[in-house]
ZAMIMAR-510226 format. One line per 10 residues: number of its first residue (from 1); their letters; for each residue z, x, y of N, C-alpha, C. Coordinates in Angstrom, 1 decimal. Last residue first. Example, Ala and Ser with C-alpha at 12.3 -4.5 7.8 and 13.67 -1.06 7.14 Angstrom:
! residues 2
2	SA	7.1,12.8,-2.2,7.1,13.7,-1.1,7.9,12.9,0.0 ~ 7.8,13.2,-5.7,7.8,12.3,-4.5,7.8,13.2,-3.3
END
This chain:
! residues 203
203	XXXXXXXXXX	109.0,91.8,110.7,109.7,90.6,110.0,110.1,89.8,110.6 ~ 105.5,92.2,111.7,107.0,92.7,112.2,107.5,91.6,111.3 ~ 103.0,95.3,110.4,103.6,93.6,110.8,105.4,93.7,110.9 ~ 102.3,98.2,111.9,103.3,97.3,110.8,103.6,95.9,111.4 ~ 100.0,98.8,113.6,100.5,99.0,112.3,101.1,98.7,111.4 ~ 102.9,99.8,116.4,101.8,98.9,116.1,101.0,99.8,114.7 ~ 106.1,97.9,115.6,104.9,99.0,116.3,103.7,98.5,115.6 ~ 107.7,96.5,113.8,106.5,95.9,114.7,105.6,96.4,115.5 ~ 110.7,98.6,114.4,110.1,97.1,113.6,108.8,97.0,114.4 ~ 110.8,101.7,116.8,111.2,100.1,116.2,110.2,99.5,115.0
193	XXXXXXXXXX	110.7,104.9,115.1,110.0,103.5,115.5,110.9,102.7,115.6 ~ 113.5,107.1,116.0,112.7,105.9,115.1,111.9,105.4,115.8 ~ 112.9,110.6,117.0,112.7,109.1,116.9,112.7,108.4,116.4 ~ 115.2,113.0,115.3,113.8,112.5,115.4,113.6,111.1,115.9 ~ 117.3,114.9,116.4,117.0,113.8,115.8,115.4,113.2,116.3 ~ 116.9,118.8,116.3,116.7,117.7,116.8,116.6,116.2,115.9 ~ 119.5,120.5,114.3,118.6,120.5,114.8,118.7,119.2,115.5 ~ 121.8,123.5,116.0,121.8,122.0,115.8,120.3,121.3,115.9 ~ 121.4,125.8,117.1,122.2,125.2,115.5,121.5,124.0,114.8 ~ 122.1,125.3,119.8,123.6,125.7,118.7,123.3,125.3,117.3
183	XXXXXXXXXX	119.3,125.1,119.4,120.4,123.6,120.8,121.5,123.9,119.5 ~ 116.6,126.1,120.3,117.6,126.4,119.5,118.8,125.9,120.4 ~ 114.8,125.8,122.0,114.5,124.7,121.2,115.3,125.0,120.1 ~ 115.3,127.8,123.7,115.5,126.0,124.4,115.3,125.6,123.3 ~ 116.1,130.7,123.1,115.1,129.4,122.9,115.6,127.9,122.9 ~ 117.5,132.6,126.1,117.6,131.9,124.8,116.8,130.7,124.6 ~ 115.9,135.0,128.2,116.6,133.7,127.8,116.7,133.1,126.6 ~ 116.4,138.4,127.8,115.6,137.5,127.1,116.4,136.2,127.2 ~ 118.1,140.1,128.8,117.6,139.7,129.7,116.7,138.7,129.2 ~ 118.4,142.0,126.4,119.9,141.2,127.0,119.0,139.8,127.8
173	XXXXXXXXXX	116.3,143.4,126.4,116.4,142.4,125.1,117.8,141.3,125.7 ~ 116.2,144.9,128.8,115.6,143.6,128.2,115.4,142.3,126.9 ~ 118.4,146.4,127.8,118.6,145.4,128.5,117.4,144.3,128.7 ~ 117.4,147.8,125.7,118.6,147.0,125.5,119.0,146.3,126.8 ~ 115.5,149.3,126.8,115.1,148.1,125.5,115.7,147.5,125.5 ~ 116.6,150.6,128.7,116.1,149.9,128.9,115.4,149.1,127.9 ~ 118.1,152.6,126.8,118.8,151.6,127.4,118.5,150.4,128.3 ~ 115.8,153.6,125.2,116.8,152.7,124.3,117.6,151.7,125.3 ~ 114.9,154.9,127.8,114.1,154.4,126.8,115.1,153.1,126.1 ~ 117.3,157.1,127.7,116.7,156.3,128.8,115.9,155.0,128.6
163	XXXXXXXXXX	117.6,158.3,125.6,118.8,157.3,125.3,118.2,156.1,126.7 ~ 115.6,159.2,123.0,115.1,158.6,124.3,116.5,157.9,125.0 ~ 115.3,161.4,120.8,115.6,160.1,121.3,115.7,160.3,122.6 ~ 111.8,162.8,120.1,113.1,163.2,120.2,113.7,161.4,121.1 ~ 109.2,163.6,117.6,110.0,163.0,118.7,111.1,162.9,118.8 ~ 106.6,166.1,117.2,108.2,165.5,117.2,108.4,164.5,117.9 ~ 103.6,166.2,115.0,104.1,165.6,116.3,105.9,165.6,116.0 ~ 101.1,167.6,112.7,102.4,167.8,113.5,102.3,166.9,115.1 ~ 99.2,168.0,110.6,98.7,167.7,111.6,100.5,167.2,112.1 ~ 97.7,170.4,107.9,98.8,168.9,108.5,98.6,169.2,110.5
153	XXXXXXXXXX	96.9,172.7,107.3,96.7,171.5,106.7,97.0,170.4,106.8 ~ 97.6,174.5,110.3,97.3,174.6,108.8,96.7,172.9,108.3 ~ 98.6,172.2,112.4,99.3,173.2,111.7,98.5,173.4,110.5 ~ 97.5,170.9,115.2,97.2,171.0,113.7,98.2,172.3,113.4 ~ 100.0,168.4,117.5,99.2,169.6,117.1,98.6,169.9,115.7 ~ 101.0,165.9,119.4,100.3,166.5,118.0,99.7,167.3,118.3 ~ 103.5,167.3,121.5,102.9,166.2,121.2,101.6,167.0,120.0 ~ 106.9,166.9,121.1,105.9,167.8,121.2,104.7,167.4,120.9 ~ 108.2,164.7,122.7,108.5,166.2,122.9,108.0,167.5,122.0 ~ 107.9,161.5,123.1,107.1,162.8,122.5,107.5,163.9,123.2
143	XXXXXXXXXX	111.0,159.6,123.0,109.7,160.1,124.0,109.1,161.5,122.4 ~ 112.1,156.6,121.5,111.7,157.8,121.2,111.1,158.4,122.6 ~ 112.6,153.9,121.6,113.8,154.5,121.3,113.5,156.4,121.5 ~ 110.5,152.4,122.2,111.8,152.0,122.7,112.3,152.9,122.4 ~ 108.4,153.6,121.3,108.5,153.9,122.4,109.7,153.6,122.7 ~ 107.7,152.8,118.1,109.1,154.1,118.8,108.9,153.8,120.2 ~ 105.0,152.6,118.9,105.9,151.6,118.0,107.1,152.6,118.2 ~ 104.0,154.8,119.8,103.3,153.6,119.9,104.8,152.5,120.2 ~ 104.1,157.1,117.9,104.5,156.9,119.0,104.7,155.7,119.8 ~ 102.5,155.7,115.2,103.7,155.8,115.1,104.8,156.1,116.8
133	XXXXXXXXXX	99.6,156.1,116.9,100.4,154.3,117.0,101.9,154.5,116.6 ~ 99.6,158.7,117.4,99.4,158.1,118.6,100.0,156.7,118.3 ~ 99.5,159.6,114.5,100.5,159.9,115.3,100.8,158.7,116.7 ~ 97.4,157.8,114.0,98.1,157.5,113.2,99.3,158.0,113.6 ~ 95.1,159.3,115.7,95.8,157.9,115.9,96.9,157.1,114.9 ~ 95.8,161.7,114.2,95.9,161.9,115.6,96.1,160.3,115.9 ~ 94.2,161.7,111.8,95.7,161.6,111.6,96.5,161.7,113.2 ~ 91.7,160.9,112.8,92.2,159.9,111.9,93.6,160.5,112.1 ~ 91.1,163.0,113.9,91.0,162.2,115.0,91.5,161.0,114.5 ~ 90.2,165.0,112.0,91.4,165.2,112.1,91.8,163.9,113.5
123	XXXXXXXXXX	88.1,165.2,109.2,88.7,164.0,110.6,89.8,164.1,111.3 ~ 88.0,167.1,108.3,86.9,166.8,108.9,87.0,166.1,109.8 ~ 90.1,166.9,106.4,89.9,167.8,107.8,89.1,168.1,108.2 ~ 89.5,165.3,104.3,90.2,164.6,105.2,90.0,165.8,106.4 ~ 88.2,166.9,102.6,87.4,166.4,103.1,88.4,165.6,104.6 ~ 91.1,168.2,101.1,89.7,167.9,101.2,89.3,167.7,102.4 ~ 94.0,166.2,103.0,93.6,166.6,101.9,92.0,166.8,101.6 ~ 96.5,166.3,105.5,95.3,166.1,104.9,94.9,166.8,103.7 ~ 99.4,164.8,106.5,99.3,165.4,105.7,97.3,165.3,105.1 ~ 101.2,164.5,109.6,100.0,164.1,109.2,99.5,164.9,107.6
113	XXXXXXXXXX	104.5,164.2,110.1,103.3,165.0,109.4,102.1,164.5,109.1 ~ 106.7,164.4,112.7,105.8,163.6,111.8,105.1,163.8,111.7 ~ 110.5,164.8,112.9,109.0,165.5,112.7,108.2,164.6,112.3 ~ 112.9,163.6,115.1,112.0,163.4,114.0,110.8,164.4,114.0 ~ 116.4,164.0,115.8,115.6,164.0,115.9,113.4,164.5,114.8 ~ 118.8,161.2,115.6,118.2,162.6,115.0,116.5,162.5,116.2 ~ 120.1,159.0,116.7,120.3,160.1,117.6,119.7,162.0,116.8 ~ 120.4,157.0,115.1,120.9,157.5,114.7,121.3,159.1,115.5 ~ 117.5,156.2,115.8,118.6,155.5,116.7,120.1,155.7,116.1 ~ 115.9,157.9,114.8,116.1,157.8,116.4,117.3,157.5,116.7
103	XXXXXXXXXX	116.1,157.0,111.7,116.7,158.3,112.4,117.2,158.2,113.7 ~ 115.5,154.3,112.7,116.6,153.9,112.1,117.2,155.9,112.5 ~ 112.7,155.0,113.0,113.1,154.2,113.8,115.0,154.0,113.7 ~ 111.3,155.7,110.7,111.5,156.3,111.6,112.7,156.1,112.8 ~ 111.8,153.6,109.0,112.7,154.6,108.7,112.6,155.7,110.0 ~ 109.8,151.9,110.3,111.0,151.7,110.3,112.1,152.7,110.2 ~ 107.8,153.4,109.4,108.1,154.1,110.6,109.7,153.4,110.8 ~ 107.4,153.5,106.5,108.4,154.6,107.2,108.1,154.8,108.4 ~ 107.0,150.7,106.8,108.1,151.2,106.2,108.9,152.7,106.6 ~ 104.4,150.8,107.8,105.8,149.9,108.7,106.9,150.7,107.9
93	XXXXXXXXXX	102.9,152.4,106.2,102.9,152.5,107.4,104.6,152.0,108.2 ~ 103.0,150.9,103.7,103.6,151.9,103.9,104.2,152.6,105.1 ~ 101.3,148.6,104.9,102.7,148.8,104.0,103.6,149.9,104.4 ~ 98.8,149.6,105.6,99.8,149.4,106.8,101.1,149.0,105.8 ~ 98.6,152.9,104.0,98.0,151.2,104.0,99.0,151.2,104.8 ~ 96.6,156.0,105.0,97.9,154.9,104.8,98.0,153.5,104.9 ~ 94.8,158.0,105.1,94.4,156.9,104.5,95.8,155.5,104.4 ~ 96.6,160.2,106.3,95.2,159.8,106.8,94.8,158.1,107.0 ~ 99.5,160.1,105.5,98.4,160.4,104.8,97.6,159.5,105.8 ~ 102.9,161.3,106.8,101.6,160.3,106.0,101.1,160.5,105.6
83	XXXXXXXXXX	106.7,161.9,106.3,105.2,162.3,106.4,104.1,160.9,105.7 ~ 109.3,162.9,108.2,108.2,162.0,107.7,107.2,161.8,107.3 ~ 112.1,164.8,108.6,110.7,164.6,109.0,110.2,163.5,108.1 ~ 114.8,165.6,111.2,114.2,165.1,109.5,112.4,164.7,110.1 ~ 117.1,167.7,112.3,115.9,166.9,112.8,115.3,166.9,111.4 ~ 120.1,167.1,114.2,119.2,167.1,112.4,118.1,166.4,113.2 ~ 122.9,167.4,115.9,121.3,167.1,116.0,120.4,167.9,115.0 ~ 124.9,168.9,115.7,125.0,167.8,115.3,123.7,167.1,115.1 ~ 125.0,171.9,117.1,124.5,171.3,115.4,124.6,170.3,115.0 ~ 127.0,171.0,118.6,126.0,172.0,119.3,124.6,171.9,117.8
73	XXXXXXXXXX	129.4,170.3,117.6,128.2,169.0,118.3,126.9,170.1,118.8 ~ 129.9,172.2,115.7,129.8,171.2,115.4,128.8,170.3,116.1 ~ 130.8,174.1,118.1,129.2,174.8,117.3,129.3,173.5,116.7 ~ 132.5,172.9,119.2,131.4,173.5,119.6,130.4,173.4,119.3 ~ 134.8,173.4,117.2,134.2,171.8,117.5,132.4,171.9,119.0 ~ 134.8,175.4,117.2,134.5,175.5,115.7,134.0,173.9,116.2 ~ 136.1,176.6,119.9,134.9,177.2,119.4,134.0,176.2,118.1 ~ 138.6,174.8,119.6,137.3,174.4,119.9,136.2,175.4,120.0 ~ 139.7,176.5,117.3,139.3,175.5,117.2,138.3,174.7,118.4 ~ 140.2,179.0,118.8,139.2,178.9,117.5,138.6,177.4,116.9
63	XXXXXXXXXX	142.3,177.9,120.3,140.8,178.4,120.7,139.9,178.8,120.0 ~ 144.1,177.5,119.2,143.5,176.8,119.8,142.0,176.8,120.4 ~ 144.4,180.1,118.2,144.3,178.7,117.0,143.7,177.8,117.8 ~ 145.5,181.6,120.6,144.3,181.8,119.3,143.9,180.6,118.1 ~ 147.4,180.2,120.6,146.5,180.1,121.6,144.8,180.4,121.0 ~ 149.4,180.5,118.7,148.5,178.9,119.0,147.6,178.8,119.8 ~ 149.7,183.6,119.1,149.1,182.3,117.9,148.8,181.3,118.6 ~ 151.2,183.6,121.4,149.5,184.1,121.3,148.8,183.3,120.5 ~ 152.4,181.7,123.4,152.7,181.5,122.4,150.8,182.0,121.9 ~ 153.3,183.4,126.8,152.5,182.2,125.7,152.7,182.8,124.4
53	XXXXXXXXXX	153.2,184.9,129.6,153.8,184.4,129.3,153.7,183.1,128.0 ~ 150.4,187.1,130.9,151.1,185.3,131.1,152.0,185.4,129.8 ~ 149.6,189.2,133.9,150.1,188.3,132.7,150.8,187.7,132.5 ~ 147.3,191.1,135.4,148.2,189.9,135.7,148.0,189.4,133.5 ~ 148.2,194.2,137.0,147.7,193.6,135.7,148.1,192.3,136.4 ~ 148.5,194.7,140.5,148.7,194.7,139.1,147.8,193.8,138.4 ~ 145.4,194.6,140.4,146.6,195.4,140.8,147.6,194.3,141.2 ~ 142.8,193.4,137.7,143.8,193.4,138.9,144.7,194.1,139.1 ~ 142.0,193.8,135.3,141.5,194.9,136.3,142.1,194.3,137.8 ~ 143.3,192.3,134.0,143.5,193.6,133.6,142.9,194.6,134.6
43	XXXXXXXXXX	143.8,189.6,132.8,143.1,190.2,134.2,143.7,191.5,134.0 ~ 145.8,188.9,130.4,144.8,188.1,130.9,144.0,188.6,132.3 ~ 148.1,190.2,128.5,147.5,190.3,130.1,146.3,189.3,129.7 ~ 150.8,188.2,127.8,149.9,188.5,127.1,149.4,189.2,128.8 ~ 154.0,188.2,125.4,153.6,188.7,126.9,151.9,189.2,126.6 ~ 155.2,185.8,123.4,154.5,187.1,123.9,154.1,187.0,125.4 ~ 158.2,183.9,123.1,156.7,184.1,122.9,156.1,185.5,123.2 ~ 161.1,183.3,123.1,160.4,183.6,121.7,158.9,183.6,121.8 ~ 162.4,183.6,125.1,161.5,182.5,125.1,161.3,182.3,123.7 ~ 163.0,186.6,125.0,164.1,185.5,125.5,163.5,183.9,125.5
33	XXXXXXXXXX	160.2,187.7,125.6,161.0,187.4,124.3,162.3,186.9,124.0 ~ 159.7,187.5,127.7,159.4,187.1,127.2,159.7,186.8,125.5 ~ 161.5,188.7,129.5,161.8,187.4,129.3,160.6,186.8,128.7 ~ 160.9,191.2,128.6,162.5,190.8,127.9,162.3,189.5,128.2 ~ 158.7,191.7,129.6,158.7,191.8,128.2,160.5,191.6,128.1 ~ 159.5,192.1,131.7,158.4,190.9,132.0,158.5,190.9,130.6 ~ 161.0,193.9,132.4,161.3,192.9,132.5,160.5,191.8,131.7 ~ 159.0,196.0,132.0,160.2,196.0,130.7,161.1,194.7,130.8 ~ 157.6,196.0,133.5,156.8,195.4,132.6,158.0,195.1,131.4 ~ 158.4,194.2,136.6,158.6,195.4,135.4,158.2,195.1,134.5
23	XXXXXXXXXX	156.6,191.5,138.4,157.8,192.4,137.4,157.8,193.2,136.6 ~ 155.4,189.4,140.9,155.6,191.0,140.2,156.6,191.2,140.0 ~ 155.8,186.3,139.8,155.6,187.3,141.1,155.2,188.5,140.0 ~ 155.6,183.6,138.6,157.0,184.1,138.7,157.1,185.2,139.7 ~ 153.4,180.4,138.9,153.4,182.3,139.6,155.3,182.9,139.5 ~ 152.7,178.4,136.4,153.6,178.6,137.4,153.8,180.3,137.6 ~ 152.3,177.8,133.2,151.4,178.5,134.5,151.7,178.7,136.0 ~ 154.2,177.6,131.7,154.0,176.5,132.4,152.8,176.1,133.5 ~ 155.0,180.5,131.2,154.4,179.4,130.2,153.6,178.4,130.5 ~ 153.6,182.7,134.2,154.6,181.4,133.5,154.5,181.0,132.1
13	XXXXXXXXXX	152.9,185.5,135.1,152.7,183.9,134.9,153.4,182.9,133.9 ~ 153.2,188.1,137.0,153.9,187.4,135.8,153.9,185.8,135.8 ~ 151.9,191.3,137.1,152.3,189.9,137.9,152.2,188.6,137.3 ~ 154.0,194.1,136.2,152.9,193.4,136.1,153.1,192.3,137.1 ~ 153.8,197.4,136.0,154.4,196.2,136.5,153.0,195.6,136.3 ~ 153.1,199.5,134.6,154.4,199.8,134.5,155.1,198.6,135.3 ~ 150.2,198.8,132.4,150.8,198.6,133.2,152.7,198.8,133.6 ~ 149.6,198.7,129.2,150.2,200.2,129.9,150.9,200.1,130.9 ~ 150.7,196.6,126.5,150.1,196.7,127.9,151.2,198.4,128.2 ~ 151.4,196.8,123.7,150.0,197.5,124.4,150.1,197.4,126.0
3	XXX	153.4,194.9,123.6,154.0,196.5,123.5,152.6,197.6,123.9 ~ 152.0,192.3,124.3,153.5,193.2,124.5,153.6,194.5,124.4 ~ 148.6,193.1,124.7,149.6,192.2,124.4,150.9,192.9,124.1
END
């Protein structure tokens, strides 16, 4: 950059990025500082060098910053976990797969722990259907991307969102006619009898 480059000419790019040609490097460094910016090389193993003409700061600023919005969405995916028990009453069950269900569509991605205890790792075919129905019930929003394995004392599945999955839930849910027997709201009037049906003397 300015006063480092060795080149005794260079070929001189613009602010604007527009080709100015080949110029003296003592040139190429006067009209860059006739600008108020730097003379930067950018291709160094071309004959000539080739360089541009820019404002180094901001360039470096700018480009620190999307490096920094990068690694942001490149880390934006959290993956949380869940965990049961063997023995799980279906209460519990619905609750945290709801909560399952709420991560997904939050675009995380899920662990789900089979957790045994004792004698429970004798069955391990119990926390394997317990994975198999939590998959089950996610299908709209989830695929299995790793499917159960034993880990030590727990029993492991991921799932990861599905946006393919989600956007066909969401159109069949679009595609559901509306209940005929929902009229805006509004409920139905009920028939009267007339006077004198039959059963009631008539006046």
């Amino acid at each position: 950059m300015n006063d480092r480059i060795r080149a005794r000419e260079v070929r001189l790019v613009a602010p604007d990025g527009s080709q100015v040609g080949i110029k003296p490097l003592p040139e190429a460094l006067a009209m860059a500082r006739d600008l108020g910016l730097d003379l930067v090389e950018v291709a160094d193993k071309a004959t000539p060098p080739v360089c541009r003409i820019m404002d180094y700061g901001k360039y470096k600023y700018e480009a620190a910053q999307r490096a920094k919005e990068s690694r942001r969405k490149s880390t934006n995916v959290v993956v949380k976990e869940m965990k049961y028990r063997p023995k799980i009453g279906h209460a519990d069950f619905e609750t945290k797969t709801r909560q399952i269900e709420r991560f997904l569509a939050e675009g995380h991605k899920v662990k789900v722990t089979i957790m045994f205890r004792g004698r429970e790792m004798q069955h391990p075919e119990l926390g394997k259907r317990i994975l198999d129905d939590v998959a089950e019930h996610v299908a709209h929003l989830a695929r299995v991307e790793v499917y159960p394995k034993l880990d030590g004392r727990n029993m492991t599945m991921v799932l990861a969102p599905d946006k393919r999955a989600q956007a066909a839930a969401e159109r069949k849910r679009a595609a559901v006619p509306a209940d005929p027997a929902d009229n805006g709201g509004s409920a139905a009037v009920p028939a009267v009898e007339p006077a004198g049906t039959e059963g009631e003397p008539s006046t």
